[in-house]
N, C-alpha and C positions, 0 to 999 in steps of 0.2 A: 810170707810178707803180703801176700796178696794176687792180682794177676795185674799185670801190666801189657800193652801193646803197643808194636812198636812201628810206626808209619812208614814204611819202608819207600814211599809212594813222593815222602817230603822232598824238596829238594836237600843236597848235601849239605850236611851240616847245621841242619834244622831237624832233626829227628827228635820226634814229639812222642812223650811217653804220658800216656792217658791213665791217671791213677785211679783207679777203681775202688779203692780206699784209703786208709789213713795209715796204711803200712809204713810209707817209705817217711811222711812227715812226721809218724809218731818217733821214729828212730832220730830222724835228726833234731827234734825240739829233745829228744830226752837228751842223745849228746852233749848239746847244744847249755843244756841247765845243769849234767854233769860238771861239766868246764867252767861254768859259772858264768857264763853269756849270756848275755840280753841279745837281743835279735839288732839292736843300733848297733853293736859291738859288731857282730857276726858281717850285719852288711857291708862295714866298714873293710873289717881283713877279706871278705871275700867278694867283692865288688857286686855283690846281690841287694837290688833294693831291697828294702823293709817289707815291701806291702807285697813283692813277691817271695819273700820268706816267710810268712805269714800265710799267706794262699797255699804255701809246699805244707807247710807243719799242720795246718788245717787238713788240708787233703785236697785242698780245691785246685782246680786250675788243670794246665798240663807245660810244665816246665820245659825249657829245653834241655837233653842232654848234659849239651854243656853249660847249662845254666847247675844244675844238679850237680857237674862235674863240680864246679866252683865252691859249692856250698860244702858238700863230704870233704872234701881237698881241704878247705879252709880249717876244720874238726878234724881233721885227720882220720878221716872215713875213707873209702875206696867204691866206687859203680862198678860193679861186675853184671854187665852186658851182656847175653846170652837171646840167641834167635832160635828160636824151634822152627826145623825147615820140615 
């Protein structure tokens, strides 16, 4: 999917994952147009604004966690988190 990083350095529960491409957006806009969601719908069930779903699907940005948690959850996706030490 790509390579991601993850700020270890954030305070709790602000952990920022730096998307270095269009891996993780391109997976949820496809979901997202499976289902037959528009991006209003989606912000709606998952309490994610528009213009930051829009910035994840694009590639842009750097989501939080649980901003991303909200989004897969709402599609019934899952974030599997892994730290390489």
């Amino acid at each position: 999917m790509g390579i991601y990083f993850v700020d270890l350095t954030a305070p709790f529960g602000y952990i920022f994952i730096q998307m270095k491409n269009k891996g993780i957006g391109y997976q949820i806009k496809r979901r997202r147009l499976t289902l037959g969601l528009d991006q209003r719908t989606l912000s709606a069930v998952s309490g994610v604004a528009v213009h930051t779903l829009s910035n994840i699907e694009g590639g842009r940005g750097n989501p939080t966690v649980s901003t991303l948690a909200k989004v897969l959850d709402a599609l019934g996706m899952e974030l599997d988190l892994r730290i390489k030490t």
